[in-house]
Backbone as a printed PyTorch tensor [residue, N CA C, xyz], in Angstrom:
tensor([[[-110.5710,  164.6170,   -8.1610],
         [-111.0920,  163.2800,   -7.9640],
         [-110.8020,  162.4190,   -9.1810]],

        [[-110.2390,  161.0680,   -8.6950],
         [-110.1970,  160.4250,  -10.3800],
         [-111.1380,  158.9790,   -9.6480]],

        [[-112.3930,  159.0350,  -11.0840],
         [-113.1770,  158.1720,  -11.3130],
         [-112.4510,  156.7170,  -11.3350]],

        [[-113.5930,  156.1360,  -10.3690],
         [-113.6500,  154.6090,   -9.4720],
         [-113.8510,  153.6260,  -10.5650]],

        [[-113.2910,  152.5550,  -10.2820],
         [-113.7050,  151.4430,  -11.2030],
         [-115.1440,  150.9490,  -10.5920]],

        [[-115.6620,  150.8460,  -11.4810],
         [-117.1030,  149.7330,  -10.7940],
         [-117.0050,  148.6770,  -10.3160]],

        [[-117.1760,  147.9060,   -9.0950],
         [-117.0690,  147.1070,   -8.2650],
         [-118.2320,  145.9210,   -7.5510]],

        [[-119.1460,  147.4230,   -7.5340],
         [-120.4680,  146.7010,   -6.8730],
         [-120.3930,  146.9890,   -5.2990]],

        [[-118.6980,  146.6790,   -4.6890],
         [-118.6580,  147.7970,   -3.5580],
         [-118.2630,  148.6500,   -3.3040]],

        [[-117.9700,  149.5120,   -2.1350],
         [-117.9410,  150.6570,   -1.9120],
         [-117.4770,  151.2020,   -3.0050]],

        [[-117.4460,  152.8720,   -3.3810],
         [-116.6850,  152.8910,   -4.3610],
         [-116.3410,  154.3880,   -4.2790]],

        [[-115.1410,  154.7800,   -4.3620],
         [-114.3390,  155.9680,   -4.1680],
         [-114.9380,  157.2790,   -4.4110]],

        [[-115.9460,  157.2620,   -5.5120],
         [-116.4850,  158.6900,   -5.9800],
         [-117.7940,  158.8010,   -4.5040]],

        [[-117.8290,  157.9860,   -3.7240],
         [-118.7380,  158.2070,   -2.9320],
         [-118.1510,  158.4760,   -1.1440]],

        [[-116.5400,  159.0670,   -1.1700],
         [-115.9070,  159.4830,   -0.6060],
         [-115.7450,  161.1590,   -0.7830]],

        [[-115.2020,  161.7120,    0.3190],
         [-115.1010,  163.1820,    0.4050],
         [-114.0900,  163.6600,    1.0830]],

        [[-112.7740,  164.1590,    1.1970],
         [-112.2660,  164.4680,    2.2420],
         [-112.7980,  165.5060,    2.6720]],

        [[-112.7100,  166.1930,    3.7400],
         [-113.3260,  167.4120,    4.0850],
         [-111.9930,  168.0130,    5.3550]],

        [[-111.2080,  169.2260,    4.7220],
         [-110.1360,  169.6530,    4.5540],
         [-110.2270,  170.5060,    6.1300]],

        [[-111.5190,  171.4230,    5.8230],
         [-110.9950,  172.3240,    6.9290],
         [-113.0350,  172.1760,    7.6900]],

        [[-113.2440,  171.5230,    8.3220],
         [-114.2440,  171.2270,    8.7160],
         [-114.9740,  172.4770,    9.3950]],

        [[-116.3550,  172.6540,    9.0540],
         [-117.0070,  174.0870,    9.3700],
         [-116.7410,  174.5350,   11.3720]],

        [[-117.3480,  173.5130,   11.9270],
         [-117.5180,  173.1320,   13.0690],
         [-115.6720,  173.5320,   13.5630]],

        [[-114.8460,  173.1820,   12.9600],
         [-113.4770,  173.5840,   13.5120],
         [-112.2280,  171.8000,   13.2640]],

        [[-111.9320,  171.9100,   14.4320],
         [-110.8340,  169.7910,   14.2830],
         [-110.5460,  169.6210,   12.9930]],

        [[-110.2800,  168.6450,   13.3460],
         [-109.2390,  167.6220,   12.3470],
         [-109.8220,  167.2180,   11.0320]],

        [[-109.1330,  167.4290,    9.9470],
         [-109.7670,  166.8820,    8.7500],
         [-110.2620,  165.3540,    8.8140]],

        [[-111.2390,  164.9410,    8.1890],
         [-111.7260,  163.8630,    8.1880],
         [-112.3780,  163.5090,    6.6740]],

        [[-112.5760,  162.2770,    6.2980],
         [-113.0370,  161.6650,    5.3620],
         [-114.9170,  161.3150,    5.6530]],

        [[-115.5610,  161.5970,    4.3910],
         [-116.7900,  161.3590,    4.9910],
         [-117.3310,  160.4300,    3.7760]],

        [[-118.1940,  159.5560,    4.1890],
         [-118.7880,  158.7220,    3.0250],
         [-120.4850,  158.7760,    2.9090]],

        [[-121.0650,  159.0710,    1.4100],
         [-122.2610,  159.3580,    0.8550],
         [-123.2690,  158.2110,    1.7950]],

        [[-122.8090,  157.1160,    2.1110],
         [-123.5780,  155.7370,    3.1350],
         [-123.8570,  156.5620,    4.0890]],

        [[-122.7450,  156.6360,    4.7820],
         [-122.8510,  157.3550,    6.0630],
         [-123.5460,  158.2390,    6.7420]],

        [[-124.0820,  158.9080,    5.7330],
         [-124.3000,  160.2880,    5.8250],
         [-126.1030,  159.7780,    5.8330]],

        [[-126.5100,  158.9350,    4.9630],
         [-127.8950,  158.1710,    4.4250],
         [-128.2820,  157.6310,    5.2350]],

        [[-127.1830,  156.8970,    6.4130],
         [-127.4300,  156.0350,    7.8580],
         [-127.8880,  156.7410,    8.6590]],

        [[-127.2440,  157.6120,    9.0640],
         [-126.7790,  158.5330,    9.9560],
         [-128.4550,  160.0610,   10.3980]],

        [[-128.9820,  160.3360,    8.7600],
         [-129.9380,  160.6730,    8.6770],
         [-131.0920,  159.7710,    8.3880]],

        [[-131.0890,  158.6890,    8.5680],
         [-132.3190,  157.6380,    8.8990],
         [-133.0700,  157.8840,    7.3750]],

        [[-132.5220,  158.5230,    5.9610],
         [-133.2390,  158.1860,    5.0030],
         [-133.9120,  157.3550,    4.4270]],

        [[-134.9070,  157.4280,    3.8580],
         [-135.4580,  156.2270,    3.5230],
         [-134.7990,  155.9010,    1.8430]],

        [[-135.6360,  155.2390,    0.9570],
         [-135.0220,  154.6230,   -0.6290],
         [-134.7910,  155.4630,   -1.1300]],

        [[-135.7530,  156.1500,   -1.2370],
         [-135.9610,  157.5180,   -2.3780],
         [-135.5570,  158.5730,   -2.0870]],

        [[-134.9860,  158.7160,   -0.5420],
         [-134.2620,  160.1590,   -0.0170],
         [-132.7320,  159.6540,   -0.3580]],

        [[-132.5850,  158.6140,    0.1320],
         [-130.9180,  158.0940,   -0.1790],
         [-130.6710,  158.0550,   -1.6250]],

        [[-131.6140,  157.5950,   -2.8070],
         [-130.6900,  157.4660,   -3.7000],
         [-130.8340,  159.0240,   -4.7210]],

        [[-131.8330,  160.1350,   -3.7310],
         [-132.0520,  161.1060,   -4.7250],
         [-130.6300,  161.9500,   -3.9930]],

        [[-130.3010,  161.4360,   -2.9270],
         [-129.0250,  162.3440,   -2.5300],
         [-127.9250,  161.8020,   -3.0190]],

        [[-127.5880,  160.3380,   -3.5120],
         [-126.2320,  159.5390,   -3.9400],
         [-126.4220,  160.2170,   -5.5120]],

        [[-127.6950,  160.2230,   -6.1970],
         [-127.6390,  161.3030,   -7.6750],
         [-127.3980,  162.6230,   -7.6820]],

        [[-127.2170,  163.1950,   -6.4290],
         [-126.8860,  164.5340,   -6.0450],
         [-125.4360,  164.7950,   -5.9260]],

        [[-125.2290,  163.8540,   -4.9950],
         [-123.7520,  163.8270,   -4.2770],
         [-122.9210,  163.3400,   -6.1060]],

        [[-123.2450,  162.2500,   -6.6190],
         [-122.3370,  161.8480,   -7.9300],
         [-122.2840,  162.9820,   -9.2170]],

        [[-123.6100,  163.8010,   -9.3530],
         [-123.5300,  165.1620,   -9.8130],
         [-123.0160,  165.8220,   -9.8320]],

        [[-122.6630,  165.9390,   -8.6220],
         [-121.4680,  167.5330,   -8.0160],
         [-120.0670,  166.4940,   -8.1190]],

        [[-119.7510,  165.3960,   -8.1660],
         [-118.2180,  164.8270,   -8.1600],
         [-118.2880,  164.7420,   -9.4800]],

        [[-119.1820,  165.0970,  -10.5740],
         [-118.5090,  164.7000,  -11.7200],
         [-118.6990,  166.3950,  -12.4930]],

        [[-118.6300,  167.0730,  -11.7850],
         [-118.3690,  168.6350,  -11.9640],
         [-117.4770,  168.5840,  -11.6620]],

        [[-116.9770,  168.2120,  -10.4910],
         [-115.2670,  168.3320,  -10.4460],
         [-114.3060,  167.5220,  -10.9610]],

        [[-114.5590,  166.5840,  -11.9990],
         [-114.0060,  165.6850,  -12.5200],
         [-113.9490,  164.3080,  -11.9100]],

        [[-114.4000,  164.0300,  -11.3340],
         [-114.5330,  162.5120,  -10.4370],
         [-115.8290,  162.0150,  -11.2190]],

        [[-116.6950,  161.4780,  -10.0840],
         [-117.6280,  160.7270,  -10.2280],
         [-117.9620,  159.4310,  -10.8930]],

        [[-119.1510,  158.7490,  -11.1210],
         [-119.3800,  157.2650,  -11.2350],
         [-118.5920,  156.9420,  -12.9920]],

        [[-118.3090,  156.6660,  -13.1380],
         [-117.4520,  156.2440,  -14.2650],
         [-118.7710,  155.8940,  -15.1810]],

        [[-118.6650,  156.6180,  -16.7210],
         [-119.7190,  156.3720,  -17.4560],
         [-121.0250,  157.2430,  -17.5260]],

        [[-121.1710,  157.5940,  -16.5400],
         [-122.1230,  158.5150,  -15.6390],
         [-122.2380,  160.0160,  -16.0810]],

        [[-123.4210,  160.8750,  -16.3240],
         [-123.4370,  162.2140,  -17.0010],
         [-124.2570,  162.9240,  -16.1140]],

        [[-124.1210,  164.5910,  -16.1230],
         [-124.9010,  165.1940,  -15.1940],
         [-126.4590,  165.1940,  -15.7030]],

        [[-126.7180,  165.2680,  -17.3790],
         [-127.9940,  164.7570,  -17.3700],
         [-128.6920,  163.2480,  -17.0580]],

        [[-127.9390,  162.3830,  -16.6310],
         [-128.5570,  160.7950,  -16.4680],
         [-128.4980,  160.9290,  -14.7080]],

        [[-127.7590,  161.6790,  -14.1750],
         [-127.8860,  162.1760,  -12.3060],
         [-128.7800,  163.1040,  -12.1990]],

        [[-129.0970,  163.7120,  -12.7990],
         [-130.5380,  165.3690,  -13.1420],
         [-131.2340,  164.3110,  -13.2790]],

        [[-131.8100,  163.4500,  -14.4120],
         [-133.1350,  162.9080,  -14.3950],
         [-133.3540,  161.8180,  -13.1570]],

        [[-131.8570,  161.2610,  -12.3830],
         [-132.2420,  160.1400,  -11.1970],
         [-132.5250,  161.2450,  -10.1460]],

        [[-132.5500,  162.1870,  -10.3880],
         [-133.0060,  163.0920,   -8.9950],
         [-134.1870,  163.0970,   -9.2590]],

        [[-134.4300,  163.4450,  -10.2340],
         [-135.9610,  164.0890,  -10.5920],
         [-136.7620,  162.8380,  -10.3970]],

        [[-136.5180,  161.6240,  -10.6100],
         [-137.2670,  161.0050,  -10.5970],
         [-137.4770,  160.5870,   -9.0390]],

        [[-136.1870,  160.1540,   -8.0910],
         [-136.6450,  159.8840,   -6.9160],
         [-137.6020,  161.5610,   -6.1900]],

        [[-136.8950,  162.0790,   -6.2560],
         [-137.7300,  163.6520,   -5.9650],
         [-139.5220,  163.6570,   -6.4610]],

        [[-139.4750,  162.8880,   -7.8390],
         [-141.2390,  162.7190,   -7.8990],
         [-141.8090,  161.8550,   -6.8300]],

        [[-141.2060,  160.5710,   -6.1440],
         [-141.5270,  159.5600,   -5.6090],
         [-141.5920,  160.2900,   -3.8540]],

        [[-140.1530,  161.1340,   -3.8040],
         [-140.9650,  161.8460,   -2.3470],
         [-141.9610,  162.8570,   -2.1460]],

        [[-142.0100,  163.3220,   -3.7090],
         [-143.3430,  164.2520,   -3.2550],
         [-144.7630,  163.2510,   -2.9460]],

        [[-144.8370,  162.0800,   -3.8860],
         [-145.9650,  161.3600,   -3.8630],
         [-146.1850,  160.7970,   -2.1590]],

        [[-144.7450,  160.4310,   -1.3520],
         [-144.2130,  160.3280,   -0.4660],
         [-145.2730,  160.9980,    0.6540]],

        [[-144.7480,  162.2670,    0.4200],
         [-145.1770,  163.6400,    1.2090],
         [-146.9890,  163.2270,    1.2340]],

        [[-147.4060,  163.3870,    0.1450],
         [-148.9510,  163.5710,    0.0360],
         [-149.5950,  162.4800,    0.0920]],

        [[-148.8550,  161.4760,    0.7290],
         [-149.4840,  160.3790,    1.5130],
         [-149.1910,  160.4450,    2.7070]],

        [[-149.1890,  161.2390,    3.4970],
         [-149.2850,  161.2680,    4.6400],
         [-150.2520,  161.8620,    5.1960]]])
């Protein structure tokens, strides 16, 4: 993966190809939005998974330009405090 310029839109490290798909067919491209739509997440589920998803792309050398696995570790942790508080209001 080579790291996206910052834009404000879409932006490349939040792309995936996915080569040999579990399910079986045709390779396809999948995007971190999509995936957030698609599972009806709410704030704090979407952006503790976009600090997840940019985590693991910048293990493989991609990810948000500028961006470190400890500054994506603490944006998890922090939306992750907000769904537990989440949880125990219900």
């Amino acid at each position: 993966m080579v790291a996206s310029k910052l834009t404000g839109g879409s932006s490349d490290y939040y792309k995936l190809r996915i080569s040999n798909p579990t399910g079986g067919g045709d390779a396809y491209t999948v995007e971190c939005n999509d995936i957030i739509e698609a599972l009806g997440m709410n704030y704090a589920e979407g952006n503790a998974f976009k600090a997840v998803w940019r985590r693991a792309a910048l293990r493989q050398g991609g990810g948000k330009p500028g961006s470190t696995l400890l500054y994506e570790s603490e944006k998890v942790e922090f939306f992750g405090k907000r769904l537990v508080e989440q949880s125990r209001e219900r």
